[in-house]
Each structure stands twice: as structure tokens, then as C-alpha cells.
TORPA-4810 file (N, C-alpha, C, O; in nm, 3 decimals):
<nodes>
NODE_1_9.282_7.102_12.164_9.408_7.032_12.180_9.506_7.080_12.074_9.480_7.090_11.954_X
NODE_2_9.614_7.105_12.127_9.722_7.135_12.051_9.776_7.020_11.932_9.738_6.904_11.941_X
NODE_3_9.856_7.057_11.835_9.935_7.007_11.696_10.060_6.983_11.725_10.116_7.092_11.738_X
NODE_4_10.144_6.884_11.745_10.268_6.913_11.816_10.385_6.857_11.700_10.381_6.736_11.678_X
NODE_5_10.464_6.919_11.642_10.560_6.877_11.510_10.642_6.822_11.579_10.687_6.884_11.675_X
NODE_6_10.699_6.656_11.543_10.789_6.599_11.623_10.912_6.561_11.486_10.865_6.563_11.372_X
NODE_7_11.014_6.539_11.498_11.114_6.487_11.377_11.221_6.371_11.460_11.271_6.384_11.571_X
NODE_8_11.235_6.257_11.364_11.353_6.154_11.399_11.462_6.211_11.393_11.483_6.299_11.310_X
NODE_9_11.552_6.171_11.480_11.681_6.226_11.454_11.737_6.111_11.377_11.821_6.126_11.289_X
NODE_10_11.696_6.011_11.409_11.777_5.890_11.316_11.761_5.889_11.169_11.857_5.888_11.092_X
NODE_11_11.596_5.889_11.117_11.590_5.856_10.968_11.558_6.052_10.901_11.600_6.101_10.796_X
NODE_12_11.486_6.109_10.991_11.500_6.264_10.953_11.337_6.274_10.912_11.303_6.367_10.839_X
NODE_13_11.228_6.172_10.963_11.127_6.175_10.917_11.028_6.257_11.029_11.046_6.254_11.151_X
NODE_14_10.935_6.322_10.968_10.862_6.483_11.052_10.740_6.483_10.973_10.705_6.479_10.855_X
NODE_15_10.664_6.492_11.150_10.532_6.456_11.116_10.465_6.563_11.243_10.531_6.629_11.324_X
NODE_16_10.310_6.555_11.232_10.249_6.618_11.333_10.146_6.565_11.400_10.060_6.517_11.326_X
NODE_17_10.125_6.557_11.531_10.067_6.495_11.603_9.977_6.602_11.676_9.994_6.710_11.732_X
NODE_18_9.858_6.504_11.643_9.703_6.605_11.758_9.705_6.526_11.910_9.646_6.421_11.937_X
NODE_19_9.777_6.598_11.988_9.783_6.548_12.130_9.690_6.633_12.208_9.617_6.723_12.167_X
NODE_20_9.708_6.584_12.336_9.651_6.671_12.444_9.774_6.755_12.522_9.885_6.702_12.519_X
NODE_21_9.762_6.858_12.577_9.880_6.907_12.671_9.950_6.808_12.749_10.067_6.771_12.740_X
NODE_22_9.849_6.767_12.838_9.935_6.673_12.928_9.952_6.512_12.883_9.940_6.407_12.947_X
NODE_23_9.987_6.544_12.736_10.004_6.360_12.699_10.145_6.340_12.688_10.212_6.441_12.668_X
NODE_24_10.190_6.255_12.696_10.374_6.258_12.735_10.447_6.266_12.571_10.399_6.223_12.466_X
NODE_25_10.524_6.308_12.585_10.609_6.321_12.466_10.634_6.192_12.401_10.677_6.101_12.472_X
NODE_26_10.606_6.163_12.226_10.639_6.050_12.162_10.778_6.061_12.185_10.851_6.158_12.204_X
NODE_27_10.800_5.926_12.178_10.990_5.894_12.137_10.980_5.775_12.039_11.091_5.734_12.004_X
NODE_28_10.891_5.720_11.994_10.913_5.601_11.914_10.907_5.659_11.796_10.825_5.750_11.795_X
NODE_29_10.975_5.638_11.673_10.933_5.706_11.539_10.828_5.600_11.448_10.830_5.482_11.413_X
NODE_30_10.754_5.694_11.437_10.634_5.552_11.315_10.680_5.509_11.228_10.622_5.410_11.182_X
NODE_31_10.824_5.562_11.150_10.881_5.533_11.054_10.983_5.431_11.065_10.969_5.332_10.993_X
NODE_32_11.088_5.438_11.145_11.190_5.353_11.197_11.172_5.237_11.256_11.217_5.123_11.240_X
NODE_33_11.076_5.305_11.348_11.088_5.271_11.488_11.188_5.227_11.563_11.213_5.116_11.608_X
NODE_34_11.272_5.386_11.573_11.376_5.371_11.664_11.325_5.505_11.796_11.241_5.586_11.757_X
NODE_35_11.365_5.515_11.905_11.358_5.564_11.998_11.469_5.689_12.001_11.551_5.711_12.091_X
NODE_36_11.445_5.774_11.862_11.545_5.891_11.877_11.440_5.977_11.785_11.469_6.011_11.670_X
NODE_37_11.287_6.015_11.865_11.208_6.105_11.807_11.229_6.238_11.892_11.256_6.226_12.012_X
NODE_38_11.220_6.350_11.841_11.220_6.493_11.935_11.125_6.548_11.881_11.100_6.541_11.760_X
NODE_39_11.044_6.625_11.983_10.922_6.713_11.960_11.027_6.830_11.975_11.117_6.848_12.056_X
NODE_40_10.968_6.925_11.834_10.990_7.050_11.790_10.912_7.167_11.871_10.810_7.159_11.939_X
NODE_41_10.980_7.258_11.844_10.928_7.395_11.933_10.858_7.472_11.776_10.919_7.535_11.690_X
NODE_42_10.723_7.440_11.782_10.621_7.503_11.660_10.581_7.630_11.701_10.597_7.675_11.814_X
NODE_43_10.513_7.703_11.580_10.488_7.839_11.554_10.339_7.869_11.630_10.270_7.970_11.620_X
NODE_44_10.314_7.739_11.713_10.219_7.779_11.804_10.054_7.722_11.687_10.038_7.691_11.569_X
NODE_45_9.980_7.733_11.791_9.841_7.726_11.712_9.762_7.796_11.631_9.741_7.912_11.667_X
NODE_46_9.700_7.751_11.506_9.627_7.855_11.409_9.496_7.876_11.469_9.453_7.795_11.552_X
NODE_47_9.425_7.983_11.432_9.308_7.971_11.472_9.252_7.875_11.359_9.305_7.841_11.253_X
NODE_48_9.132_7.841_11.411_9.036_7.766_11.363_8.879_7.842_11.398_8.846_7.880_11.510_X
NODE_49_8.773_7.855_11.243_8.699_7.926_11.262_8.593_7.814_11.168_8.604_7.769_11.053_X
NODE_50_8.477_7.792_11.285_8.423_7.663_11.243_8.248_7.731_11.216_8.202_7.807_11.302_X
NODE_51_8.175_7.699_11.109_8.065_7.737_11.107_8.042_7.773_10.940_8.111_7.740_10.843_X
NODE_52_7.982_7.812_10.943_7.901_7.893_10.780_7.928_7.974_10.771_7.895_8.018_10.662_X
NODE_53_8.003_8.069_10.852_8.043_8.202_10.738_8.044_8.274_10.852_8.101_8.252_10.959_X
NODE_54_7.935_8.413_10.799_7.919_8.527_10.922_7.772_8.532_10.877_7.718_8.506_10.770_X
NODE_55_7.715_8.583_11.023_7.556_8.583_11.015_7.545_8.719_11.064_7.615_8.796_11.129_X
NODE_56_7.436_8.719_11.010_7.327_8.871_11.040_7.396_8.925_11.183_7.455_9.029_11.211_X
NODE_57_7.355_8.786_11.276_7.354_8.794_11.393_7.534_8.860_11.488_7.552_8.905_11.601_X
NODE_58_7.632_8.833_11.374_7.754_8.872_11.413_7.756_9.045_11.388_7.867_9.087_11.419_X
NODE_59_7.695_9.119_11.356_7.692_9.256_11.307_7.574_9.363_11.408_7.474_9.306_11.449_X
NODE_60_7.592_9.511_11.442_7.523_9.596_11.528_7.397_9.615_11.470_7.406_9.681_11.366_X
NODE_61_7.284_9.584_11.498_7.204_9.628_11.429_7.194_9.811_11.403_7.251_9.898_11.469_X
NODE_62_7.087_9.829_11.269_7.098_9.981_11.252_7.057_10.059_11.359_7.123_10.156_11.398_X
NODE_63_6.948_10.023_11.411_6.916_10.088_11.541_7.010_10.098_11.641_7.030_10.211_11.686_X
NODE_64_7.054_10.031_11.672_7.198_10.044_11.771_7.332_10.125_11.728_7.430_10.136_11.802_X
NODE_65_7.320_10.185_11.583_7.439_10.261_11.547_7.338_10.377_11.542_7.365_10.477_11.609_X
NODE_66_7.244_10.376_11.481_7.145_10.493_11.494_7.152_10.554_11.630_7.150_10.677_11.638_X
NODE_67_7.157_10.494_11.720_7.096_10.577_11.844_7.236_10.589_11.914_7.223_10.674_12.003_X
NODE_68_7.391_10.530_11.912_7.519_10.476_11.926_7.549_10.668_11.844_7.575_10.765_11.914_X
NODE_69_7.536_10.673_11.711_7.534_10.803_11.692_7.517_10.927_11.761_7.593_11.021_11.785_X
NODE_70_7.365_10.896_11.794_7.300_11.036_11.848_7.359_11.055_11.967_7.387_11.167_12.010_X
NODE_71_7.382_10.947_12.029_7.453_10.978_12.183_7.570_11.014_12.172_7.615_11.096_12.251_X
NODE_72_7.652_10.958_12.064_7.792_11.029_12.043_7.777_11.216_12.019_7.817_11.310_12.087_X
NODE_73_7.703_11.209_11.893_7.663_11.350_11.856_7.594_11.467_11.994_7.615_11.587_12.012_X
NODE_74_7.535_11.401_12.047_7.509_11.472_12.159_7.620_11.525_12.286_7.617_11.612_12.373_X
NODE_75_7.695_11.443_12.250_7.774_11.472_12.378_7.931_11.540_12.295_8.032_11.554_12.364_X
NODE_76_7.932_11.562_12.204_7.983_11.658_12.127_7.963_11.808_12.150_7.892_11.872_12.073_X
NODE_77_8.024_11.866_12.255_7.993_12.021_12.231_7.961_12.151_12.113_8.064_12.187_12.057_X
NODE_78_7.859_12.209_12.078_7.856_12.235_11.933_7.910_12.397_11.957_7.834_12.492_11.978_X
NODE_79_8.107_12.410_11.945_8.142_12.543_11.923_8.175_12.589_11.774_8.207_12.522_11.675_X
NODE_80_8.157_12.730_11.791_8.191_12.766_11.645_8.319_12.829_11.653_8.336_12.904_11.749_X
NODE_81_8.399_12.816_11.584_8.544_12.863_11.574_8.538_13.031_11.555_8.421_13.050_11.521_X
NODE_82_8.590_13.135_11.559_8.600_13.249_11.481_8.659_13.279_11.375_8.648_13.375_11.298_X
NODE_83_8.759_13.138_11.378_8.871_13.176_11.229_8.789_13.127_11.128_8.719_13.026_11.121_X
NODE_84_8.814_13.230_11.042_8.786_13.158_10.909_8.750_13.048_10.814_8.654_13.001_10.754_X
NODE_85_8.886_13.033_10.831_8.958_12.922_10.745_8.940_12.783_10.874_9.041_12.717_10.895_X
NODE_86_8.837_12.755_10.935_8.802_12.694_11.024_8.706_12.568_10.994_8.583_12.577_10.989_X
NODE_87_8.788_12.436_10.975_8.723_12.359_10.904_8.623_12.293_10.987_8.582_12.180_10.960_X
NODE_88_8.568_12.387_11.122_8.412_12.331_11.175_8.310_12.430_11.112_8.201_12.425_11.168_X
NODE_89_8.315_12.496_11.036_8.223_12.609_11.018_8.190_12.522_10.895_8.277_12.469_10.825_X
NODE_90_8.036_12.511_10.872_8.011_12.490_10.726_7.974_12.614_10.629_7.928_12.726_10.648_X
NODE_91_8.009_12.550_10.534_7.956_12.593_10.382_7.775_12.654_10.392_7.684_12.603_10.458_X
NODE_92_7.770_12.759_10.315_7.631_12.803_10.329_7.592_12.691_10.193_7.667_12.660_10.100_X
NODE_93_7.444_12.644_10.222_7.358_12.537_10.115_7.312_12.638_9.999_7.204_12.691_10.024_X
NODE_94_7.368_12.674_9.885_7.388_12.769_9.787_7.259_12.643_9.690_7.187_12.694_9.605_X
NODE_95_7.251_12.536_9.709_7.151_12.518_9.631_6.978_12.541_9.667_6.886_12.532_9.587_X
NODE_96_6.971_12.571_9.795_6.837_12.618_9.853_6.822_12.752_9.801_6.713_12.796_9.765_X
NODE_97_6.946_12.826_9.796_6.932_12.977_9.776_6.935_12.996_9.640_6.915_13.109_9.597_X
NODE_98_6.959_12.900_9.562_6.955_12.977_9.381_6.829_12.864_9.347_6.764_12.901_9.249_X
NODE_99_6.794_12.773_9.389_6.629_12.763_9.338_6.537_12.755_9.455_6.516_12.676_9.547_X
NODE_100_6.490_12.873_9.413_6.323_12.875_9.507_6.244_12.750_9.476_6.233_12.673_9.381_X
NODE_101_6.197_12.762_9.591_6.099_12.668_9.585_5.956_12.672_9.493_5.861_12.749_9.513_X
NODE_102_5.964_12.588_9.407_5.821_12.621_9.259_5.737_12.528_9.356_5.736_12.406_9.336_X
NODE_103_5.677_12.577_9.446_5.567_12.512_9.448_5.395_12.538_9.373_5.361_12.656_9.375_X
NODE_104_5.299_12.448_9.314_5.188_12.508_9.269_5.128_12.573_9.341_5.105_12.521_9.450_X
NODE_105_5.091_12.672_9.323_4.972_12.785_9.384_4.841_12.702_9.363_4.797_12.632_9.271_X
NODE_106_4.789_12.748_9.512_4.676_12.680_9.580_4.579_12.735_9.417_4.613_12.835_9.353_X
NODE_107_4.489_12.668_9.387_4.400_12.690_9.344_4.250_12.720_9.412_4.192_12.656_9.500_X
NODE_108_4.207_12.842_9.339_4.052_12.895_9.400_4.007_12.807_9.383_4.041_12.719_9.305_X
NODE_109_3.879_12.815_9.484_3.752_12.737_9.498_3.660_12.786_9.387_3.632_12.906_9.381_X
NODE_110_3.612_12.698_9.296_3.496_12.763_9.192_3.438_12.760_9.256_3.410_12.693_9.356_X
NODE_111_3.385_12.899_9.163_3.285_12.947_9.191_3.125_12.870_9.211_3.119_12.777_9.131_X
NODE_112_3.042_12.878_9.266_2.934_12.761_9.253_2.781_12.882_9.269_2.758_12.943_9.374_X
NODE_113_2.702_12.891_9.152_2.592_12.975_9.166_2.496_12.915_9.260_2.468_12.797_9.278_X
NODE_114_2.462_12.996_9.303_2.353_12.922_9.414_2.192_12.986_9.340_2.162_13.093_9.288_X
NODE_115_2.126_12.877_9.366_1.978_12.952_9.258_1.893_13.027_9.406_1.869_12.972_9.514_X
NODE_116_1.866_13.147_9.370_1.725_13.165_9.494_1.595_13.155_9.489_1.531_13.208_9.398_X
NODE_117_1.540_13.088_9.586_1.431_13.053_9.556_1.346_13.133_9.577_1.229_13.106_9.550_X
</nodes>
């Protein structure tokens, strides 16, 4: 239900009323009480946002942007430009190429004497 701002024309007193649409226009003023009230043309209704906040439940889960992604990404044609200066072309990964990979070297199996009998 709408807020409806009404003002006296007689004493100049302005107030707001929680009506229904189809409830008839006041004319009595609560203040006077004379019969020279006018309902105002207001800035319309605010929202109203009723509850605790925002929940989990108002947001995409990750899986749904996860996979919302891949289908985007997929349907992305993958061309390569020829120019240059072509800001789809990437950068070569210069940190793979200036450190090798140190991994430890497998170690031998000791040796194990076997006695004969």
C-alpha cells in the first residue's frame, strides 16, 4: 500500500498517510478539522527491503560461474592475429625458460650382496 502526503490549505499542516489505492481521498484535517485538506502529488514509493541482509543463497554458486566460464570460453573462437603489436597474442612465460626445473635425481637402488650357497 502506498504513502500518500496530504497538506491543509487552511492551517498549512502536512502529514502522511498509509492508505490503500482505492481508499477515497481525506478532506478532514486532524489538525483543524476543517474540510480544506489536499492530497499532494509525491515522489512516488521507496523501496522497502525487508529481511537480514543478503544470504549465501542470493549469490551464483562457484560451480555455476566455473562451468558459466568454460562455456563462455568455449564458444570464443581461438584466432591469432598476425600483427604484432596485437594485444591477443601472449607474452612468452620467460619464467619457465630461465629456471629449469631442479628436480632430485632418482636415486640408485643399493646395492644388496646376495650370499651363495
Amino acid at each position: 500500500m502506498p504513502t500518500y502526503e496530504y497538506r491543509c490549505k487552511a492551517c498549512g499542516h502536512e502529514f502522511e498517510e498509509f492508505q490503500s489505492i482505492t481508499a477515497p481521498v481525506l478532506k478532514k484535517c486532524p489538525s483543524c478539522a476543517k474540510l480544506k485538506l489536499e492530497r499532494l502529488i509525491g515522489v512516488g514509493s521507496a523501496v522497502m527491503f525487508k529481511g537480514g541482509g543478503f544470504y549465501e543463497t542470493d549469490y551464483r554458486s562457484e560451480s555455476y560461474k566455473k562451468a558459466a566460464k568454460a562455456d563462455s570460453d568455449a564458444a570464443k573462437p581461438k584466432t591469432e592475429s598476425s600483427d604484432p603489436g596485437s594485444k591477443s597474442e601472449s607474452k612468452p612465460d620467460t619464467k619457465a625458460e630461465s629456471k629449469p626445473d631442479k628436480k632430485p635425481a632418482a636415486k640408485a637402488e643399493p646395492k644388496t650382496k646376495k650370499k651363495d650357497a
